[in-house]
C-alpha positions as CSV (number, residue, x, y, z in Angstrom):
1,X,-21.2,35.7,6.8
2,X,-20.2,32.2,8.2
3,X,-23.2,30.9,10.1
4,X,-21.8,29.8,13.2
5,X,-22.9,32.8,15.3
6,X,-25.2,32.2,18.0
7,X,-28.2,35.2,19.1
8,X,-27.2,37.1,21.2
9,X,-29.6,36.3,23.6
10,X,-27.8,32.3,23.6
11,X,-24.4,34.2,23.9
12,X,-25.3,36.0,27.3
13,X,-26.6,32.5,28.8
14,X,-23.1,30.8,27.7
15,X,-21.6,33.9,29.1
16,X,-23.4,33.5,32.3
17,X,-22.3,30.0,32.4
18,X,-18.5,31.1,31.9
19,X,-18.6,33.2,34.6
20,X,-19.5,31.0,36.8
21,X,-17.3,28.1,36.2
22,X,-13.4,27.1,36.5
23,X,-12.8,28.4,33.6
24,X,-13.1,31.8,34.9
25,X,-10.8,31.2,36.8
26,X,-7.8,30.1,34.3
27,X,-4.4,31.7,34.3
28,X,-3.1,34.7,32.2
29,X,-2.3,33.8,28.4
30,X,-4.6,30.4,28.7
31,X,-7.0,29.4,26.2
32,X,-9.6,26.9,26.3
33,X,-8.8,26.3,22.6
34,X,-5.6,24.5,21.1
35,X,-3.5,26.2,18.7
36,X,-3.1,24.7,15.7
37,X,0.0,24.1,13.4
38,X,-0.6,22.7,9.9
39,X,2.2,21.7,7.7
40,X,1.5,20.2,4.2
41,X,4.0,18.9,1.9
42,X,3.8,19.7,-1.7
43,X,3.6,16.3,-3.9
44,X,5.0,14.2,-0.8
45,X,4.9,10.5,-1.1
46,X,4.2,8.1,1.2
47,X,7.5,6.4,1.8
48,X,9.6,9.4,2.5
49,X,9.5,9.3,6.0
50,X,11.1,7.4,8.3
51,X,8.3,6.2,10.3
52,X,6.6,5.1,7.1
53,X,9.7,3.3,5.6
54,X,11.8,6.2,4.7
55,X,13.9,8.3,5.9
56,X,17.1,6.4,6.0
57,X,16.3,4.3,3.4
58,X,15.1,7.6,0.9
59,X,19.3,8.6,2.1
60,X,18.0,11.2,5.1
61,X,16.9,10.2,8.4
62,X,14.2,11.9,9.4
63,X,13.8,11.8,13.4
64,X,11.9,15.3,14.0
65,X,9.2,14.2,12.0
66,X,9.2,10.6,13.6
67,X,9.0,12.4,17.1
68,X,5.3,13.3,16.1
69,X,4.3,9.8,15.7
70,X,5.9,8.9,19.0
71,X,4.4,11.2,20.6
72,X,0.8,11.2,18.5
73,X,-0.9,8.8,16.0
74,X,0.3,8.2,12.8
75,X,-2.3,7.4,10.0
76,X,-1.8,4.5,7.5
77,X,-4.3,5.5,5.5
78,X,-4.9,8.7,5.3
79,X,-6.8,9.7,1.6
80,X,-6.3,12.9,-0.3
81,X,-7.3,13.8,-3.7
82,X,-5.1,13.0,-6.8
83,X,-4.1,16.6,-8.0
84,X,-2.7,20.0,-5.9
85,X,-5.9,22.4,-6.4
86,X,-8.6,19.7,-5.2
87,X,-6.7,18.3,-2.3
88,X,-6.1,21.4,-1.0
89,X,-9.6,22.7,-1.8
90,X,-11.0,19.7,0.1
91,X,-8.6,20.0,3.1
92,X,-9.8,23.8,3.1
93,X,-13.5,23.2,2.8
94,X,-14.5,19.8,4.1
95,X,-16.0,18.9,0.9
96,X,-15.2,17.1,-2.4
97,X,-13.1,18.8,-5.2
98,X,-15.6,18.2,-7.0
99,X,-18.3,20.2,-5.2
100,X,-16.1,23.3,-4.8
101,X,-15.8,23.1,-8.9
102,X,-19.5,22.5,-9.5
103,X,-21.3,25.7,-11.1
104,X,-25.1,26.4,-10.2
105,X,-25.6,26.4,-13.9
106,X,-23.0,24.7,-17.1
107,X,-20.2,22.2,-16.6
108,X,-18.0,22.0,-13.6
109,X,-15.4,24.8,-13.7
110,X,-11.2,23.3,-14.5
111,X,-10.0,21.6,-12.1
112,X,-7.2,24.3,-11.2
113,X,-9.4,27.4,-11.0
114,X,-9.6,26.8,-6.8
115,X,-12.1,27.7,-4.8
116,X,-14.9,30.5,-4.9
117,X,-15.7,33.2,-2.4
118,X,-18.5,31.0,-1.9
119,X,-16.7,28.9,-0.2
120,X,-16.1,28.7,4.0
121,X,-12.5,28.0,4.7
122,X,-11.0,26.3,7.9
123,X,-9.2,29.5,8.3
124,X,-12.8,31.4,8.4
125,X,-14.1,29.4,10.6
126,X,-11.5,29.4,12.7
127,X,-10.8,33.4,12.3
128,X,-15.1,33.8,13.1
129,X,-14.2,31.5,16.5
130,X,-11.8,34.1,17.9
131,X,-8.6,32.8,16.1
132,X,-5.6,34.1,14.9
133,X,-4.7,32.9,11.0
134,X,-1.7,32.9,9.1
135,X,-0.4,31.3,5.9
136,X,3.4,30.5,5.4
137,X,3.4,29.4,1.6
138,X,1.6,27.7,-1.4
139,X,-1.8,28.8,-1.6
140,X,-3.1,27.3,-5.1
141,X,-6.9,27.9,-4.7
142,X,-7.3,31.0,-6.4
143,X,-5.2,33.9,-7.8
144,X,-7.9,36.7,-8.9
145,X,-8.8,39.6,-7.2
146,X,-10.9,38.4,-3.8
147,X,-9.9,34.9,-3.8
148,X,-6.4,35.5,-2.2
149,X,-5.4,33.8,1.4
150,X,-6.5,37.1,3.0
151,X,-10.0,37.4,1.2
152,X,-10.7,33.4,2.7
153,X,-10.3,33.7,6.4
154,X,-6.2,34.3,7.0
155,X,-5.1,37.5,8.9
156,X,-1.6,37.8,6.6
157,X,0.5,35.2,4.1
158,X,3.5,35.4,2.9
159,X,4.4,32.5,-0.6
160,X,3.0,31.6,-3.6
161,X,-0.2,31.7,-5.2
162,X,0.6,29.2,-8.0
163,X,2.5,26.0,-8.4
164,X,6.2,25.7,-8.4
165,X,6.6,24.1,-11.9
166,X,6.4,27.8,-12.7
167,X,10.0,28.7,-11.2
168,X,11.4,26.7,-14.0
169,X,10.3,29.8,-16.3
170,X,12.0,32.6,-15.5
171,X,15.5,30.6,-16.4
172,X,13.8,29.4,-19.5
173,X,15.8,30.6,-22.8
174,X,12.8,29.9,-24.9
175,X,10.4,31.9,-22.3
176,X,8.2,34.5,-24.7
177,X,6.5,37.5,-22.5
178,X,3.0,38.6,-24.0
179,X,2.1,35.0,-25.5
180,X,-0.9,35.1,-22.7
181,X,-1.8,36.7,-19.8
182,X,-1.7,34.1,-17.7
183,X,1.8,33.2,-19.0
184,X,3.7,35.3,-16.4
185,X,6.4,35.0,-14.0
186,X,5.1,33.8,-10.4
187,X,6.0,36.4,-7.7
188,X,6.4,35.6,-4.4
189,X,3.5,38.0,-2.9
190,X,2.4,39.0,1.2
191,X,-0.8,40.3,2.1
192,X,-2.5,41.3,5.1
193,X,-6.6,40.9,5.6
194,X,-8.3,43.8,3.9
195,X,-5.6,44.9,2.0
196,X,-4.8,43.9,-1.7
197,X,-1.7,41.7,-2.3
198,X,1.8,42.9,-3.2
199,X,4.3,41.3,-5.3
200,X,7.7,40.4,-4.1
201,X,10.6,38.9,-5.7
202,X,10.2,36.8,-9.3
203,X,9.9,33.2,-8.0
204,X,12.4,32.0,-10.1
205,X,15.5,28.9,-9.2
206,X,17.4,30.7,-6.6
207,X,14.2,32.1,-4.8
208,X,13.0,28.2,-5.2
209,X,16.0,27.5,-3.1
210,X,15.4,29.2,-0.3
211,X,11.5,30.0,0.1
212,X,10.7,26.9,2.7
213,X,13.4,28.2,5.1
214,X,11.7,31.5,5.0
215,X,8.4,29.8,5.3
216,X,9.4,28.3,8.3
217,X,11.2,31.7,9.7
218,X,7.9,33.7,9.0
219,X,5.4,30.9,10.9
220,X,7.9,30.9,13.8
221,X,7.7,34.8,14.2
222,X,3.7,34.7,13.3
223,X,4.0,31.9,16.3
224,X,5.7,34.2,18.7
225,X,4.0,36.9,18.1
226,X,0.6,35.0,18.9
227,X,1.7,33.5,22.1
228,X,2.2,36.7,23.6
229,X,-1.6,37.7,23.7
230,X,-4.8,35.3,24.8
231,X,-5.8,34.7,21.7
232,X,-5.1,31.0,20.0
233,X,-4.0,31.1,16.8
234,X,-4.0,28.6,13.2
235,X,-0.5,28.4,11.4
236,X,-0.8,26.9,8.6
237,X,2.5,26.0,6.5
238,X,2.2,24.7,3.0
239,X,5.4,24.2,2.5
240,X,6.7,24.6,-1.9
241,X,8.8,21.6,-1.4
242,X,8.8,18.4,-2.4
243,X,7.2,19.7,-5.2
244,X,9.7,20.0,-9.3
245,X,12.3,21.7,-8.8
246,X,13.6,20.0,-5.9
247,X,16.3,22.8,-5.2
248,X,17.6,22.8,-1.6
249,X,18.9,25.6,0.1
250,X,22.5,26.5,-0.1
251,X,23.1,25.5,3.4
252,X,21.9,21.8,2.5
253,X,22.9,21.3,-0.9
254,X,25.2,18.2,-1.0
255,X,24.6,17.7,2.9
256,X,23.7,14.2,2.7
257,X,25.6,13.4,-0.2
258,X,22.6,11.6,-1.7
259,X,21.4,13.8,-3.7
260,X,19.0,16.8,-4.4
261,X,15.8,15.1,-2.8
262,X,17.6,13.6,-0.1
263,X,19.0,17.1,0.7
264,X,15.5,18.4,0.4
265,X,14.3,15.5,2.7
266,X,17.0,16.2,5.5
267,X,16.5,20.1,5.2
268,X,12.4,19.7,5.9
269,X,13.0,17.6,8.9
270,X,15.5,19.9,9.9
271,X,12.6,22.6,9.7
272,X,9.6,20.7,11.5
273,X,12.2,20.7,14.0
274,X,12.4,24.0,14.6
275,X,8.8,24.6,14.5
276,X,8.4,21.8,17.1
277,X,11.1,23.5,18.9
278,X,9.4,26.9,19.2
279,X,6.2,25.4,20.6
280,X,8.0,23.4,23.1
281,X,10.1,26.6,24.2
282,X,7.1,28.6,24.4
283,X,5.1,26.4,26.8
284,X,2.6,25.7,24.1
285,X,2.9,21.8,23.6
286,X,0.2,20.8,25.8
287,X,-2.5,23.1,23.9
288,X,-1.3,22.7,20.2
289,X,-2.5,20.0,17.5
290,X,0.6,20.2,15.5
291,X,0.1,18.0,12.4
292,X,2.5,16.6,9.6
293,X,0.7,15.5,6.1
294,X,0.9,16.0,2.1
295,X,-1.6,17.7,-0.7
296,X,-0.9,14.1,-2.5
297,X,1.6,11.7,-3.5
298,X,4.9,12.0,-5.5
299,X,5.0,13.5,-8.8
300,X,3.2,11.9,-11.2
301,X,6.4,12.2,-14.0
302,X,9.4,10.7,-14.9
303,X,12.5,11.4,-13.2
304,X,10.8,12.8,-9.9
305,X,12.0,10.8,-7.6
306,X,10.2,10.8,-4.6
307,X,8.9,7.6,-2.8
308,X,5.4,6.3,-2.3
309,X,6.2,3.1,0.0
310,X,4.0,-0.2,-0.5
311,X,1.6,2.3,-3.2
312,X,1.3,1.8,-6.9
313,X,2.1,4.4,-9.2
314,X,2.0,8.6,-8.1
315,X,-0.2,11.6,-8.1
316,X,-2.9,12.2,-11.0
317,X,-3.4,8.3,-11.0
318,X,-6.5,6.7,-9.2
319,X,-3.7,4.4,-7.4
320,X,-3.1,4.1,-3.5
321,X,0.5,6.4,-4.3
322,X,-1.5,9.2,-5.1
323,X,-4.1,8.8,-2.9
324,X,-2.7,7.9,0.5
325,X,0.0,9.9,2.1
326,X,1.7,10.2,5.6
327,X,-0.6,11.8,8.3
328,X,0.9,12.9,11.8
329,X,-0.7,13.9,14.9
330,X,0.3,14.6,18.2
331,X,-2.0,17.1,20.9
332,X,-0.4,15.5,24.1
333,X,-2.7,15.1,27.0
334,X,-5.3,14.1,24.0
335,X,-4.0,12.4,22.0
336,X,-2.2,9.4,22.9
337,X,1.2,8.9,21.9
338,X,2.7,5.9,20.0
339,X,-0.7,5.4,18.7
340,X,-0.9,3.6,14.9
341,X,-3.7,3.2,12.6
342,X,-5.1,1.9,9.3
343,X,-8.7,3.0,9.9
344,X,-9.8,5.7,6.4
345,X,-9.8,8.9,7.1
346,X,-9.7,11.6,4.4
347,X,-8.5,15.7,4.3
348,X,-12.2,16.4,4.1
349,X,-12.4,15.5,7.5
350,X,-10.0,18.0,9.1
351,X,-12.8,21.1,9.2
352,X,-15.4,18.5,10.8
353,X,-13.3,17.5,13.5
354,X,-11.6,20.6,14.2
355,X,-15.1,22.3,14.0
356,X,-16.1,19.9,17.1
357,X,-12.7,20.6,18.8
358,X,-13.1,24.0,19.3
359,X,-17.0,23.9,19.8
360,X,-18.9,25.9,16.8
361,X,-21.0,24.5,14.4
362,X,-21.0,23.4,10.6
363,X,-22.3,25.6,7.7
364,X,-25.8,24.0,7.4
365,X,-25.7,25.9,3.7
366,X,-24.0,23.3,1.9
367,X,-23.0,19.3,1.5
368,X,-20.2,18.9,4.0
369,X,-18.8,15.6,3.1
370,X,-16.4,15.4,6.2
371,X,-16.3,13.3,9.1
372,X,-15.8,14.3,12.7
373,X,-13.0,11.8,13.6
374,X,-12.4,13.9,17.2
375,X,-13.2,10.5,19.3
376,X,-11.1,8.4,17.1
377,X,-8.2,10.8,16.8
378,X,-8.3,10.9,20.5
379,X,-8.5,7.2,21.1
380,X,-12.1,6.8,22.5
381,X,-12.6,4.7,19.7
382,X,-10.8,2.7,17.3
383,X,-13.0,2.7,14.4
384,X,-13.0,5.9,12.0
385,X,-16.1,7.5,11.2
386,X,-15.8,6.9,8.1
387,X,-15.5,3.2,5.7
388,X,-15.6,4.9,2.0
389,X,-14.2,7.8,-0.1
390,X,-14.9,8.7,-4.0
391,X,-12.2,8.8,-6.5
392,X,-11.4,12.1,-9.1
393,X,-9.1,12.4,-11.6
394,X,-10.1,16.0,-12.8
395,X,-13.8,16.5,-13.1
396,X,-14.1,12.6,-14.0
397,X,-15.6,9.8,-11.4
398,X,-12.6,7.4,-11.4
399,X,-13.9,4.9,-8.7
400,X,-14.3,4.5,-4.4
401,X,-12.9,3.3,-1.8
402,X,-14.8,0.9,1.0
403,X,-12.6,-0.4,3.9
404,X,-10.3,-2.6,2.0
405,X,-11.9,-2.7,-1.1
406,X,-11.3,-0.4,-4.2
407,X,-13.6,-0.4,-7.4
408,X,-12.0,1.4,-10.3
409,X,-14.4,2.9,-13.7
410,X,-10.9,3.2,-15.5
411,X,-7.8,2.4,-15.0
412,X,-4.7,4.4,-16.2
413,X,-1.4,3.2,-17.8
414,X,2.1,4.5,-18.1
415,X,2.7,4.9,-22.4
416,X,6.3,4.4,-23.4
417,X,7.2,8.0,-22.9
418,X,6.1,8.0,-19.9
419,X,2.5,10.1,-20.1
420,X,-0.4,8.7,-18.7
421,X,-3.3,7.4,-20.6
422,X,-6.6,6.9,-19.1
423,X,-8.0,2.9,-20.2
424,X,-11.7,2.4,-20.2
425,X,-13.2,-0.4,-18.9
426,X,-16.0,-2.6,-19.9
427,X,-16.0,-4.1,-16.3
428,X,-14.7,-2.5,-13.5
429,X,-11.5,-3.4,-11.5
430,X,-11.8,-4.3,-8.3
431,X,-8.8,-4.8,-5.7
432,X,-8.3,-5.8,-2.1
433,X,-5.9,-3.5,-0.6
434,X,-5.2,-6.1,2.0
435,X,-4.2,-9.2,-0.3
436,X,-3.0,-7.0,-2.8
437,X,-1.8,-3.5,-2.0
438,X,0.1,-2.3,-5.0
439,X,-3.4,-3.0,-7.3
440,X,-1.7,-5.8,-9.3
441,X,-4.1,-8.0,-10.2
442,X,-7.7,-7.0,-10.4
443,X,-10.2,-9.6,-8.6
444,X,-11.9,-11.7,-11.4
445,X,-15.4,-12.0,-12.2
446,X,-17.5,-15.1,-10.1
447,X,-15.1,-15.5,-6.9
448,X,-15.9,-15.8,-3.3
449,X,-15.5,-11.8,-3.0
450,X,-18.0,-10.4,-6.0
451,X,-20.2,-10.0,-2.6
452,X,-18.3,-6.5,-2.5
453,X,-20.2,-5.2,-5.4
454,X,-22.6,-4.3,-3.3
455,X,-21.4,-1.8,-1.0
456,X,-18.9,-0.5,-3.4
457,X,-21.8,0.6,-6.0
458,X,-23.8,1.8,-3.2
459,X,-21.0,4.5,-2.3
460,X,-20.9,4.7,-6.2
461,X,-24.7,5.2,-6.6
462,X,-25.0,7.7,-3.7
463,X,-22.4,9.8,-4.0
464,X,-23.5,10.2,-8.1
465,X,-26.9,11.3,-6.3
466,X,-25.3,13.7,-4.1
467,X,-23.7,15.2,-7.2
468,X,-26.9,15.6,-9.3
469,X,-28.7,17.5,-6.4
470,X,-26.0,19.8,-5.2
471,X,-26.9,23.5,-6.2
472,X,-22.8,24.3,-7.1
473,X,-20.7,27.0,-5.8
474,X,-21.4,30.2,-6.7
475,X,-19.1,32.5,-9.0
476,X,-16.6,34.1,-8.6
C-alpha cells in the first residue's frame, strides 16, 4: 500500500478545513488538481523540433509542438537515461535505473527486465490521490504476470508491452517459432485494472503503421470521458514512434516528400495537435500540465536518422545526444509562457514535483533521487533544484554530470561497422559543455579548470555510497 494516506483522524481536520473555505464553494466539474497529459517520444533526439533547431530543417515543420514552448517553458537541458527500460523506469519511479534493478541479495537484475511490484509508480500515486490513469502505448517495464500497466497504478491501456524493433519479426523470412519462449510475436494488448491482459492484433509493419494514430484516438476518448465527471485524470501517451521502424501511417506516407522520418515527424505534430485541441475544446487548458519529452535520444545505429541538435553521438552512449532531449511544458496561469532554460533537470524529478503539485507526500520507504523543481518550473526561481546527475550505460557507472561539467570513467567509440565499443580509461575525461558541447576534446591534465575534480568526484563518491547502502527492490 502507497504510504501517502493520512489517519483518519488528520483527514476529518482537513475535511473540516475544506468545508469551511472557498473551495467549498467551487463550481460543478472543478478540481483543485490539474490534469495531466504526458507524451513521450520513443528514441526522440534532440534536434527534431522546431523550437530546438528542427522542424523545418529535419524537412517537417513542427508548429503544434512549438505552441507548447510559447505558451510554457522549454528545457535545454533536460537529462534522461541512455537506454528505453531505465529512462522510463526512472521517469515512472523518481529514482535511478539503477536502483529499480538493484536485488536485496546477487547482482543487479538486466537492464531490460523493468520494474518490480515493488516499485511506486507516478500512476499509483496519482491513482491513490483520487486520479483517473490511463496509458496510450509503449509500456516497456515489465511483461510478466503482475507487472502490466494495470497491476502499477493505471485504470486501463491500450499498446505494447515491448519494444518496436520487434515488429520487424513477423515479416521476417528467416523468423523460427519455438527457438525460445521469449522469441515471440509482440501483440498489441488492452487491459483494464484488475483484470488480466488480452492480446490483440500481431504487432507486425502494417500495425506499426498505424498504432500512434490510434494511440492518440484512444487518449482523446479516455480524455473525454474524464472531463465529464469531477475527478482529474493522468493521460499518459508513450507514443511507438520515433522509434525503428519508422513507418508512417498511410495518410502521411510521402506527405512531406522528405522522407519516412520526416513523414513521421509531421504526422506527430499533427497528433499533439489534436490532443492540444481536445483540451482547449473542452475548457481544460487552464487546469492541465500538458508536457512534450523523449525516453532518450536518437537511435543509437546506423542508418536511423533522427537528429540530436548541438549533441554528440545517440542513445546507449554516455554523450549529451543520448542524454539530453527536448522537454516541454505549458500549465497556463502557472506556468509562464515563452519561458527558456538551461538549468539540469532530470525524468527522476517528474514524481517529486508532481507529488508537491497535487499535495501528498513521498514514499519515505525508499531513496527517492528526484528533485521537486515545482518553484522553478513555475518561475519563482530561476535556479533548478538540482546541479548533478549520474551516468549508466547498463548496470555500469559511466560518469556525472555537475552544472557544466561532465566527468566520463569510459568513453565509447564508433568501430568501422558501426557497433559501439566501450574504451577504458586510465584517466578520466572531463568536458565543459559550455566551451565544448559536442565532447570533442577532453580538458587536459594541470589547467586552470582541474579545480572541478572536486565536485565532480564528490557526486561520484556519494552517489557510489548511496548505491552500496540501498536495500534493492524486491522480486518479482
Amino acid at each position: 500500500m502507497i504510504e501517502l494516506k493520512r489517519s483518519s483522524a488528520i483527514l476529518s481536520v482537513l475535511l473540516a478545513a475544506l468545508l469551511g473555505s472557498p473551495l467549498a464553494l467551487a463550481a460543478p466539474g472543478s478540481n483543485s488538481k490539474p490534469n495531466i497529459v504526458l507524451v513521450l517520444m520513443d528514441n526522440f533526439g534532440y534536434g527534431e523540433v522546431g523550437v530546438y533547431g528542427g522542424g523545418v530543417l529535419r524537412g517537417a515543420p513542427t508548429p503544434r509542438i512549438d505552441s507548447i514552448a510559447h505558451e510554457g517553458l522549454r528545457l535545454t537541458n533536460y537529462n534522461v537515461e541512455a537506454e528505453c527500460t531505465p529512462s522510463r523506469a526512472a521517469l515512472m519511479t523518481g529514482r535511478y535505473g539503477i536502483r529499480t534493478r538493484q536485488r536485496e541479495e546477487g547482482p543487479p537484475r538486466g537492464v531490460w527486465y523493468g520494474i518490480t511490484q515493488w516499485e511506486i509508480t507516478l500512476a499509483e500515486m496519482l491513482s491513490e490521490a483520487g486520479y483517473a490513469t490511463g496509458i496510450f502505448g509503449k509500456w516497456h517495464l515489465g511483461d510478466t504476470e503482475g507487472r502490466f500497466p494495470t497491476d502499477q497504478g493505471f485504470d486501463e491501456w491500450i499498446g505494447i508491452p515491448r519494444s518496436s524493433d520487434r515488429a520487424f519479426w513477423p515479416d521476417s523470412n528467416s523468423f523460427t517459432p519455438g527457438t525460445h519462449p521469449d522469441a515471440v510475436f509482440t501483440h498489441v494488448m488492452s487491459s483494464k485494472k484488475g483484470e488480466k491482459p488480452i492480446e490483440l492484433e500481431v504487432y507486425g509493419r502494417e500495425k506499426r503503421k498505424t498504432m500512434d494514430a490510434e494511440i492518440t484516438n484512444q487518449a482523446i476518448d479516455f480524455i473525454r470521458r474524464k472531463a465529464k465527471g469531477e475527478q482529474p485524470f493522468f493521460a499518459f501517451l508513450p507514443f511507438t514512434q520515433t522509434h525503428e521502424p519508422v513507418d508512417p501511417h498511410p495518410d502521411w506516407n510521402g506527405k512531406t516528400g522528405y522522407g519516412s522520418f520526416a513523414d513521421v515527424l509531421a504526422q506527430t505534430d499533427s497528433y499533439v495537435g489534436k490532443l492540444l485541441d481536445t483540451i482547449d475544446e473542452l475548457g481544460l487548458k487552464d487546469n492541465t500540465i500538458f508536457i512534450f519529452t523523449s525516453d532518450n535520444g536518437r537511435e543509437g545505429v546506423p542508418r536511423s536518422f533522427g537528429f540530436t541538435g548541438p549533441w554528440r553521438m545517440g542513445m546507449f552512449s554516455p554523450y549529451e545526444g543520448s542524454l539530453r532531449v527536448p522537454f516541454l511544458i505549458r500549465w497556463p496561469g502557472k506556468i509562464p509562457a515563452g519561458r527558456v532554460s538551461n538549468e539540469i533537470v532530470h525524468a527522476i524529478d517528474l514524481f517529486p514535483t508532481v507529488a508537491n503539485i497535487i499535495g501528498v507526500d513521498l514514499p519515505n520507504d525508499r531513496v527517492m533521487d528526484g528533485a521537486d523543481q515545482k518553484d522553478f518550473l513555475m518561475g519563482k526561481t530561476e535556479k533548478s533544484s538540482r546541479e548533478s546527475v549520474v551516468i549508466y550505460i547498463g548496470n555500469v557507472l559511466f560518469g556525472v554530470k555537475w552544472r557544466h561539467w561532465k566527468l566520463l570513467l569510459k568513453e565509447i567509440e564508433k568501430s568501422a561497422s558501426g557497433a559501439y565499443v566501450i574504451r577504458d580509461l586510465a584517466y578520466p575525461s572531463v568536458y565543459n559543455l559550455i566551451v565544448d558541447p559536442k565532447e570533442e576534446v577532453a580538458e587536459l591534465n594541470y589547467l586552470n579548470d582541474t579545480w572541478v575534480d572536486f565536485p565532480l568526484y564528490q557526486v561520484l563518491e556519494e552517489h557510489q555510497a548511496s548505491i552500496e547502502k540501498d536495500k534493492g527492490a524486491p522480486d518479482p
